[in-house]
VEXPA-582548 format. One record per residue (C-alpha): x, y, z. Coordinates in steps of 0.25 Angstrom, whole numbers, plus 2048, in hexadecimal, padded with zeros to 3 digits. Each point is the difference from the previous one (the first is absolute). Example, Ala and Ser with C-alpha at 12.3 -4.5 7.8 and 13.67 -1.06 7.14 Angstrom:
// residues 2
8317EE81F;80680E7FE;
END
This chain:
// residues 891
800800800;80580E7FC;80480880D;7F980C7FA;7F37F97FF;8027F9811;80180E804;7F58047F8;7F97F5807;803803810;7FC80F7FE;7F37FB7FA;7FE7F780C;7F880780A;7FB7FF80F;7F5806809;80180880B;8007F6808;8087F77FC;80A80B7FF;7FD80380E;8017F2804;80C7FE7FA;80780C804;7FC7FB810;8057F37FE;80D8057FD;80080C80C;7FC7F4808;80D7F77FA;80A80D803;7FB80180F;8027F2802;80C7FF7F9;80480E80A;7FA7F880B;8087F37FF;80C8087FD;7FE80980E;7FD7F3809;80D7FA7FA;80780C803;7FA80380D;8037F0804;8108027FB;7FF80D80B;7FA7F780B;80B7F67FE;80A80C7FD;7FA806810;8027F2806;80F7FF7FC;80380D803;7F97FE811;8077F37FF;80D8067FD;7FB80B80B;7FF7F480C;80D7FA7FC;80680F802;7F97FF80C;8067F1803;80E8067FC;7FC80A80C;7FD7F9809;80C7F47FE;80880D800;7FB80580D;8007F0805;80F8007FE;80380E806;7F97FA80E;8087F47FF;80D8097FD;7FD80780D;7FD7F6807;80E7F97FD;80780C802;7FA80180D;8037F3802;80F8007FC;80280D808;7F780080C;8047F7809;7F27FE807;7F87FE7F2;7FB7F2800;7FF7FA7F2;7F37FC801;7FE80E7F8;8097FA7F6;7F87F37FE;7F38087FF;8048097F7;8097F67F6;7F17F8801;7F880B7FD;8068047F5;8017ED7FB;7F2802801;7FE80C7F7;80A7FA7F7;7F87F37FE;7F38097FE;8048087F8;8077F67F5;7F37F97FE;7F980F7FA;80D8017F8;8037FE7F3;80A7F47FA;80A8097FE;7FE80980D;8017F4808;80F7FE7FE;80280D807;7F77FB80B;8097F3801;80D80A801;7FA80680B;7FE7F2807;80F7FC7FE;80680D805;7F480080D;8077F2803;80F8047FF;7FA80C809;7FB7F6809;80B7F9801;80A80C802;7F580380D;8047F3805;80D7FF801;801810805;7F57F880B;80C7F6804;80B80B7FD;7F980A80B;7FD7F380A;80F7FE800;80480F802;7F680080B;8087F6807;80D8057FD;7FB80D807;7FC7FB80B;80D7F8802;80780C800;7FE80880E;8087F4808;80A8007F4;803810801;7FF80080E;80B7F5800;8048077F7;802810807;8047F880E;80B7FA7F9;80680E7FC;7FB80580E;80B7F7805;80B8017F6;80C808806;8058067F4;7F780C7FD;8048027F2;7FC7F47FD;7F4802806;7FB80E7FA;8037F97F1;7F67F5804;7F580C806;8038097F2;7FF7F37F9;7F07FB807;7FE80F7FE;8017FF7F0;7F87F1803;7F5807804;7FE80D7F9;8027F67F4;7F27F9805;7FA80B804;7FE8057F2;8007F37FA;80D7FF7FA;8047F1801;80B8007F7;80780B80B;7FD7F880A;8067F37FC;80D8087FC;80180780B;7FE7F2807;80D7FA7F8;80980C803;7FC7FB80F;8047F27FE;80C8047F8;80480980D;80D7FA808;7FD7FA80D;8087F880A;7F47FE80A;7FB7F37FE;7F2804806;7FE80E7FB;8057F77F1;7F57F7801;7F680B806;8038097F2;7FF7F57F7;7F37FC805;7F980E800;8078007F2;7FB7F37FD;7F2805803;7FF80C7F8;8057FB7F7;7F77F67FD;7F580B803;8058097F5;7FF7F37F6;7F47FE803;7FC80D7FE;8068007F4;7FA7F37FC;7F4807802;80180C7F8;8057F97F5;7F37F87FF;7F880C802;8078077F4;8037F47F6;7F37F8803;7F5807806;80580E7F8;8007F97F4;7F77F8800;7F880B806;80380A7F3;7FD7F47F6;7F27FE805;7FD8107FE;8067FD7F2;7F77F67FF;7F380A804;8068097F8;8017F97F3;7F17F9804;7FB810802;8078047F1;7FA7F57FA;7F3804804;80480E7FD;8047FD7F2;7F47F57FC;7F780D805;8058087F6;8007F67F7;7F17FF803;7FE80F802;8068017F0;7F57F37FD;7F580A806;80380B7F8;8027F97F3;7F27F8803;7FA80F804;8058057F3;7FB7F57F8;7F4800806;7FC80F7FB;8077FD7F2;7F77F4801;7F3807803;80480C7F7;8027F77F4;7F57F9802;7F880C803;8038047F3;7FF7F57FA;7F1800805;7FF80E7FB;8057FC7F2;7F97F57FF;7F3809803;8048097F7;8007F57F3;7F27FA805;7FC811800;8078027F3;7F87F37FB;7F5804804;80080F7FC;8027FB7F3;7F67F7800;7F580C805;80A80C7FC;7F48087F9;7F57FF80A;80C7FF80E;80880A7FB;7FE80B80B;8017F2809;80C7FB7F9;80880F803;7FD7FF80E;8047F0802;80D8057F8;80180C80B;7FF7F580A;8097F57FA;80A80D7FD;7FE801813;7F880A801;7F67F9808;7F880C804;7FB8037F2;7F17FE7FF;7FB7F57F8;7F48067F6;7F37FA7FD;7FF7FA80C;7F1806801;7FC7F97F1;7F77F4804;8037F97F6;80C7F67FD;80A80B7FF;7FC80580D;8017F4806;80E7FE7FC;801810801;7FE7FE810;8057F37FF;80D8077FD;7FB809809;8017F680B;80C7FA7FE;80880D800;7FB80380D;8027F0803;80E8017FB;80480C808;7FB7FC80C;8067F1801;80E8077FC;7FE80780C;7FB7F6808;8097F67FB;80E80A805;7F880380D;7FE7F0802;80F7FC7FD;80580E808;7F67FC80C;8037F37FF;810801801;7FF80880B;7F87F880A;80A7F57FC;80C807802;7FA80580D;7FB7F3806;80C7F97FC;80880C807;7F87FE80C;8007F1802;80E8017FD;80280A80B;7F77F980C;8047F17FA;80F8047FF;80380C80C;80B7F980A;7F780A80B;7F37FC803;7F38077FC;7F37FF807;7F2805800;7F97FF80B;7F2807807;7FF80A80C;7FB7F5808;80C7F77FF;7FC7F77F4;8097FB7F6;7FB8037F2;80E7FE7F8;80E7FB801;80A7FD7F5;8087F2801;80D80B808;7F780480B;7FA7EF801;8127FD801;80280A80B;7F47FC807;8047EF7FF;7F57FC7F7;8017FA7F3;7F58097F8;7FB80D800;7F37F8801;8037F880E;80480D807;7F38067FE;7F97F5803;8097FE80C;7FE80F804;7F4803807;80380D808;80D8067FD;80180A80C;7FE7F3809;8057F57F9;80D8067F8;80480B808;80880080D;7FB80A807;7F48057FD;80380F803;8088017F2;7F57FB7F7;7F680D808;80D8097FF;8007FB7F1;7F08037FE;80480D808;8088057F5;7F97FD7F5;7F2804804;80A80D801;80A8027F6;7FA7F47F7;80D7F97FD;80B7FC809;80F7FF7FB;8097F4808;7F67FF80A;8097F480A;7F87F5808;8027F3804;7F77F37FA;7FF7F3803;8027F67F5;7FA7F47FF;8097F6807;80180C80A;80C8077FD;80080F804;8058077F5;80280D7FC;7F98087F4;80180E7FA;7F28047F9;7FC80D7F7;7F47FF7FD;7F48097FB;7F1801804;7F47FF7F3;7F3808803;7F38007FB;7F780B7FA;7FC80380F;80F802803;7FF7F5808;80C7F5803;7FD7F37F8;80C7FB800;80F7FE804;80B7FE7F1;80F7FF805;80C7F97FF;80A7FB80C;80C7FC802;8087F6807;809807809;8037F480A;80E7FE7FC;80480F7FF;7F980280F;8097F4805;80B8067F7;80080D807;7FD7FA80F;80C7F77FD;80980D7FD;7FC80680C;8027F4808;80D7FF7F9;80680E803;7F97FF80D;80A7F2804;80C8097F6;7FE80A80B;7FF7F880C;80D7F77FA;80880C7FE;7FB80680F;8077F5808;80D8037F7;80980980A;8068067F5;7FB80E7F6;7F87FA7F4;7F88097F8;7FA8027F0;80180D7FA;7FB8037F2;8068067F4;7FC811807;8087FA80C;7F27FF808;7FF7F580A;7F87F57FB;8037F580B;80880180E;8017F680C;7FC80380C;810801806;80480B7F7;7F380A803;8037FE80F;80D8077FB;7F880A7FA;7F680180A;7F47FD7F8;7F57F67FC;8057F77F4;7F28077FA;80380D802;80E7FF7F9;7F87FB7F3;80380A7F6;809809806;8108007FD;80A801809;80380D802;7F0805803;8027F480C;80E806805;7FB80D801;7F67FF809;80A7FD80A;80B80B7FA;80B7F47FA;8047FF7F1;8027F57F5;8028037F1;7FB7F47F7;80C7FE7F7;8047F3801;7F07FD7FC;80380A7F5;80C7F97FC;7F97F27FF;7F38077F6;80F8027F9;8067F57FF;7F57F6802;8097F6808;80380080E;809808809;8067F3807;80080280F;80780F805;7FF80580D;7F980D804;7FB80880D;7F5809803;7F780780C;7F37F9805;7F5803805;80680080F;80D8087FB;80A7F5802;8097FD7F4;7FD7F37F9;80C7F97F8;7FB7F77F6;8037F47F6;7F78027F3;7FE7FA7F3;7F68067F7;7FC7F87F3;7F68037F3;7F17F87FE;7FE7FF7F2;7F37FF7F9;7FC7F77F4;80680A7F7;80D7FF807;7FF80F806;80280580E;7F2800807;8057FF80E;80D80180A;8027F8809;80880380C;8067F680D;80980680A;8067F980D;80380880D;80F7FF802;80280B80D;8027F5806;80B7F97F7;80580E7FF;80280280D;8057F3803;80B8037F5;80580C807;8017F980C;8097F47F9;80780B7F9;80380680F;8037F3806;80A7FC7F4;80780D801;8017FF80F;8057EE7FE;80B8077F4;80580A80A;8017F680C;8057F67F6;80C80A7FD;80080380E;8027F0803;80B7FF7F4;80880B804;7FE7FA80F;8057F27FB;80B8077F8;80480580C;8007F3809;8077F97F6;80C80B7FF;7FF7FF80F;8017F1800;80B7FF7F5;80780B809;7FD7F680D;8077F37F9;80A8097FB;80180680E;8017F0807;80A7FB7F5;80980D804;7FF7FD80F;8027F07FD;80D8047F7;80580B809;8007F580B;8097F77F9;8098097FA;80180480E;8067F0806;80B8037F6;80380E803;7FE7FF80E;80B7F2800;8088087F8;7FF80C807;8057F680E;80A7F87F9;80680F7FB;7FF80680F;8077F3806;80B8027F5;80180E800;8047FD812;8077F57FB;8088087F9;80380A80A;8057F6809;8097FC7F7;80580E7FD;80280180E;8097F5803;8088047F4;80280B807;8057FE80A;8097F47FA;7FA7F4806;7FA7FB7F3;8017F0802;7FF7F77F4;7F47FA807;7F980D800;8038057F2;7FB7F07FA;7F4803809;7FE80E7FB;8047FA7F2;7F37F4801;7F680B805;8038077F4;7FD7F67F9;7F47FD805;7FB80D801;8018047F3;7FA7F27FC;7F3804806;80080E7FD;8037FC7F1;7F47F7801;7F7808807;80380B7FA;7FC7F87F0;7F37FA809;7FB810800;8058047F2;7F57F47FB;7F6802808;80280F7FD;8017FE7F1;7F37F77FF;7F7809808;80880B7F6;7F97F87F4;7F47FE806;7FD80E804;8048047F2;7F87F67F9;7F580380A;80180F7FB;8027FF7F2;7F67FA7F9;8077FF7F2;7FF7F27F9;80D7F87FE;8057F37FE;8067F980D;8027F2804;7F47FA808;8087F780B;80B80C802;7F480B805;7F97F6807;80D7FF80A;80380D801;7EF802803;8027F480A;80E804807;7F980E805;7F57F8806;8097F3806;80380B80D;7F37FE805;8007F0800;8067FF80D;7F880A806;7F27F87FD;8057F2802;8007FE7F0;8077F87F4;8028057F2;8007F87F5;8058057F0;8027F67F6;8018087F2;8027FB7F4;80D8067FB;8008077F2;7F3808800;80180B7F9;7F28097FF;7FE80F7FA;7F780480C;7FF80980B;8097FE80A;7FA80980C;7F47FA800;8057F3800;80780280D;7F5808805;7F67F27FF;8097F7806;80280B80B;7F1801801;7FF7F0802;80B7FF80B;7FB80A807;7F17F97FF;8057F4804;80880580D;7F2808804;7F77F57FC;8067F37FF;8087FE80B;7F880880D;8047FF80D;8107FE7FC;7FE7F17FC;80C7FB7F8;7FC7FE7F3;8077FF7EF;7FD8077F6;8057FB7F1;8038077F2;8017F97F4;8038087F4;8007F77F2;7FD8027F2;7F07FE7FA;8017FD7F3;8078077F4;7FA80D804;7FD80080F;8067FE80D;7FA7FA80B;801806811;7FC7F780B;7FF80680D;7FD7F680C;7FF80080E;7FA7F680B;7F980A808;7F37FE805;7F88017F4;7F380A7FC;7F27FD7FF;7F87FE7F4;7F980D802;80E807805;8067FB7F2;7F48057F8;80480E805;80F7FE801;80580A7F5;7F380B803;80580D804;7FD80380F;7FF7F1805;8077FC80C;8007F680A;80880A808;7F980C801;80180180F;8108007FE;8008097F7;7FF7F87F3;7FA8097F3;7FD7F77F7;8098037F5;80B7F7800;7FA7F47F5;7F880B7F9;80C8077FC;8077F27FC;7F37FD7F8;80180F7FB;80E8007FD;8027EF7FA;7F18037F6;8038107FC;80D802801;8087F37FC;7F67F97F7;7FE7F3807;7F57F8809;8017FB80D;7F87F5807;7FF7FD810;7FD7F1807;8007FF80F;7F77F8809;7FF805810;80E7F7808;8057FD7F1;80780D7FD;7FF8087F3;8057FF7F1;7FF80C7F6;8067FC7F2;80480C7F8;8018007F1;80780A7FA;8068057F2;80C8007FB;7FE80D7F9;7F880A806;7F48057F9;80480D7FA;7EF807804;8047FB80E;80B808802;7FA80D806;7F77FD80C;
END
């Protein structure tokens, strides 16, 4: 078929009005289902859209509240690791708590948000585990505390005891640093000041064993505080941070699927009206074509109702349709048109103020029920009388019912059954019938296994057109926790202040304006105040009052530096205007941030020490000076007794020198009248032969005496010449050791006879020594002499022995014996000290073995040992060198 000729046939194909009409509503009626299946799909995406978005809210709202979860549990192992009176209990609840929200929680997740879940399970078991072994960690610091008072006690006895003082002020420095270390928690100081106690010399078996114990048990304090703060930083710090991580990769995920969803919402919300206004004018167009259709089917006798469909289809829908008063056909279709115009204009309208309507009253209810289904406070309506109209599932948890349902079923009367005391709930009404709200009104309630708890409530009062109160809406608070927080901080300070009361020491807080924060009761009796009063007020506004002063540098100087001063001694008036001296030590208190929030300052009253010091310094100056004094007294006895033996040797030598002389002197006067007889009888000339032979063999003998005499004096007179000169020069030379003993011996062998004794000297010939020879002579002197006073008393006969020999290649050995009558043990303790005698009462000073111990250690460079047994005499043994000690020479 020609094209031309089907065209030709469709315009020649014609319809009524009605049909036209009909046709024209079928298909209106196929674009507004078509609009309307496209809305409910739309509108079903947003629902779905909604739910993702409030469920993404509640696992924000999860990530909340595991957050807040881990934060009780931080505290409450922080409390734990650094009170020592926090009972892990708390601990376990907390770690529980926050288990059972875990498992909760991972069943509303997601797959792939239940990995994060499973994280925080595995680093809440490694937390667990660190709080454990901190538990067996603090048991065993608790014991090691208390076994160390017997130990420092031991411990400060032993040094109480020890004679050397030096070494006693290096152990008290040393407990010093122990302690300040543990007062600021500082184990690592302690245990090193500990080793540098143990590493400290000391002879004392008993003060040895004493240090090293006290050592002992700080140091395994300190390793056990350090045990703990290791765990407390790698384990529960780590761990602790990791599960944050954890909430805080939980929250961003939330974060970023709700932009994702917020991005979805606006690309359905913009779809949606692209949707609508394509279909819209789809609709239109289409209407349009059925018009056109139709206008050209009736364009002669509908023209003027042909313009005006075309001004509607063009939008302007308040173009008046004509013919709408012609009763026939037309005019059916005129007002039909009529009709549908005003049909049209009010659906759109109707339709936009439907959908706007209808998105608001979502968006609100789902904001309210999201509000009282999600709020962590609980909300509550409730009547003047005390009924329970309305609770959400926060105020049922607080309360201890499972739904919002049971607790208004198991509410009949709140000012009788929930509130303690009955006085709030009419305070409550009080203020409302008043102001009409309250804002954290506090009571207490009773839950329902009988728990008194604490709740905070702002709430607001609804009235009716009578301005009448119908009812209560509010929301309260659980403050039970914060109530018991707050009385357990002023419980705390309350046993801080008692604690620091019973300290006699100065212990005070100031903070950062150098205003008193805290102070113990000792330190404001120095002041003469009330601890209270002294709250914010700085040390110069307290001295003032009573005319003394106190500048605040060293505090100054600590907000500098922020370290401590270390301890410093300083001196001020108090309140009674006596002059205090005292040891201080002030130290920082940092906050979080590491900043100085408060100083610190302990300071010890040493008036006493300082006085005690000044008195020692007194006594030690008045013991040096009697020392001197008692040197220069025993100098002086011992030149006095060196003069004595000296003095004794002379009278003993001068007596024999004088049985020579004085036989000499009588051989001389009988020759010398010898002679003159014989001059005589020459004289006169009666010399016989008989004489002269006579005068002849005295002669002789005369000069044979004289001759022998006369060299008996010369030796004795040259060996007391020797000795005298070694004994008053005491220049090192080299002699022989058996020659000097002689010539010692022969000035002492002139009193033998006189005391009934017996001398003794067997030398060893061919000793030669580089020594002193004075002194030498001046010990074996000192012995006789000792033996003759103490030996031998009341004249018995007795011996005394020498034996000189050699000792080795380097040494010689002197053995000087008697057998006297012995000493005592305790005599021969004290033999060689100065000033011990036997013989005081006749006239004995004691010197005599302490200058022969004197001389034989200092002087000559050798020992000496002494044996003698009461009735078995006595035995020293002298060793000496062959060669002098060059340092000894000058004593």
């Amino acid at each position: 078929m020609p094209f031309a000729a089907f065209i030709r046939r469709i315009r020649s194909f014609s319809l009524s009005i009605g049909q036209l009409t009909f046709a024209s509503f079928i298909l209106l009626l196929a674009m507004i289902v078509m609009t309307s299946v496209a809305s409910v799909i739309s509108i079903r995406h947003i629902d779905t859209t909604f739910a993702e978005l409030q469920r993404l809210q509640s696992l924000g709202d999860v990530a909340v509240d595991i957050d807040r979860r881990m934060n009780e549990l931080r505290l409450a192992a922080r409390d734990f690791v650094t009170d020592p009176d926090a009972r892990p209990e708390r601990v376990g609840a907390a770690a529980s708590a926050l288990s059972a929200l875990l498992k909760k929680t991972r069943l509303e997740l997601a797959p792939e948000q239940q990995d994060m879940i499973d994280g925080v399970t595995q680093r809440l078991a490694n937390y667990r585990e660190g709080i454990e072994r901190v538990t067996a960690l603090i048991a065993r610091r608790t014991q090691l505390v208390a076994a160390l008072p017997p130990v420092r006690e031991r411990f400060e006895q032993a040094i109480a005891d020890v004679p050397d003082r030096e070494t006693a002020r290096s152990l008290f420095r040393m407990q010093n640093q122990v302690a300040e270390a543990l007062l600021t928690h500082d184990p690592a100081a302690a245990e090193q000041a500990a080793q540098r106690m143990r590493a400290l010399a000391i002879n004392q078996p008993a003060l040895r064993g004493a240090v090293d114990a006290y050592a002992d048990a700080i140091i395994s304090v300190s390793d056990t505080e350090a045990q703990i703060a290791e765990i407390d930083k790698d384990v529960l710090g780590i761990e602790g941070r990791q599960i944050g991580r954890v909430t805080e990769l939980l929250r961003e995920v939330s974060a970023s699927r709700g932009r994702l969803l917020g991005v979805d919402f606006a690309k359905t919300l913009a779809h949606d009206k692209w949707q609508s206004i394509i279909l819209g004018t789809l609709g239109v167009l289409i209407g349009l074509v059925a018009a056109l259709f139709v206008v050209r089917r009736t364009v002669r006798p509908l023209k003027a109702i042909a313009t005006a469909i075309r001004s509607l289809a063009a939008g302007k829908k308040d173009a008046s349709i004509p013919a709408t008063d012609i009763n026939n056909e037309i005019g059916d279709i005129a007002r039909a048109a009529e009709v549908f115009r005003r049909t049209l204009v009010d659906a759109d309208a109707a339709r936009e103020a439907a959908v706007h309507a209808l998105a608001e009253q979502r968006l609100a209810e789902e904001s309210y029920r999201k509000l009282f289904q999600g709020s962590v406070d609980g909300i509550y309506v409730t009547t003047p009388g005390g009924v329970l109209l309305n609770a959400n599932p926060a105020l049922a948890r607080i309360m201890g019912y499972a739904t919002p349902q049971g607790l208004i079923e198991g509410i009949s009367d709140i000012a009788q059954t929930v509130y303690v005391h009955p006085a709030a709930r009419a305070e409550y009404q009080s203020l409302m019938q008043r102001d009409g709200m309250v804002r954290e009104f506090e009571y207490q309630v009773r839950a329902r296994d009988g728990t008194i708890l604490w709740l905070s409530d702002s709430a607001t009062a609804v009235r009716d057109d009578r301005d009448q109160v119908i009812r209560y809406e509010g929301t309260v608070r659980d403050i039970t926790d914060q109530k018991r927080a707050e009385d357990a901080i002023a419980e705390g300070r309350r046993l801080l202040q008692q604690v620091i009361d019973t300290v006699p020491a100065v212990i005070n807080v100031k903070d950062k304006q150098l205003r008193y924060v805290l102070m113990n009761r000792y330190m404001a009796g120095i002041f003469g105040v009330e601890p209270a009063d002294a709250i914010g007020r700085t040390t110069s506004d307290l001295m003032s009052r009573y005319g003394a002063q106190k500048t605040d540098e060293n505090d100054k100087r600590v907000l500098a530096s922020g370290r401590g001063l270390g301890f410093y001694e300083e001196e001020y008036l108090d309140s009674q205007g006596k002059l205090r001296q005292w040891l201080v030590n002030k130290m920082p208190l940092l906050d979080a941030e590491g900043e100085i929030e408060r100083i610190v300052t302990v300071a010890l009253d040493i008036g006493e020490r300082k006085r005690g010091e000044q008195e020692m310094r007194k006594a030690k100056d008045a013991a040096e000076a009697a020392l001197r004094n008692l040197r220069e007294t025993q100098n002086s006895l011992i030149e006095a007794e060196k003069l004595a033996a000296l003095g004794r040797l002379v009278a003993g030598v001068a007596h024999e020198v004088n049985n020579p002389v004085g036989i000499s002197l009588t051989v001389a006067s009988s020759l010398e009248r010898k002679t003159a007889l014989f001059a005589a009888e020459v004289e006169r000339g009666n010399l016989r032969r008989s004489s002269l032979s006579e005068f002849l063999e005295t002669s002789r003998d005369a000069s044979s005496q004289l001759v022998a005499n006369l060299n008996r004096a010369a030796e004795l007179i040259t060996s007391f010449k020797q000795v005298a000169a070694d004994r008053n020069y005491s220049d090192q030379r080299t002699f022989d050791l058996g020659d000097l003993t002689e010539q010692v011996v022969m000035s002492l062998r002139p009193g033998l006879r006189k005391h009934n004794l017996s001398l003794t000297v067997d030398c060893q010939p061919n000793l030669t020594m580089n020594s002193y020879p004075g002194p030498y002579g001046q010990v074996l002197t000192n012995l006789f002499l000792n033996a003759v006073a103490h030996a031998f008393p009341d004249g018995k006969p007795g011996a005394v022995d020498i034996q000189v020999r050699a000792s080795g290649k380097d040494n010689v050995e002197i053995i000087f014996s008697d057998n006297g009558c012995g000493m005592s043990l305790d005599v021969r303790r004290r033999a060689f000290d100065p000033f011990f005698t036997t013989r005081r009462d006749q006239g004995g000073t004691g010197l005599g073995l302490h200058i022969v111990y004197s001389i034989v250690t200092n002087r000559l460079g050798g020992r000496l040992d002494l044996d003698s047994e009461p009735g078995k005499g006595t035995r020293i043994q002298i060793i000496l060198p062959r060669v002098a000690p060059l340092e000894q020479a000058a004593e």
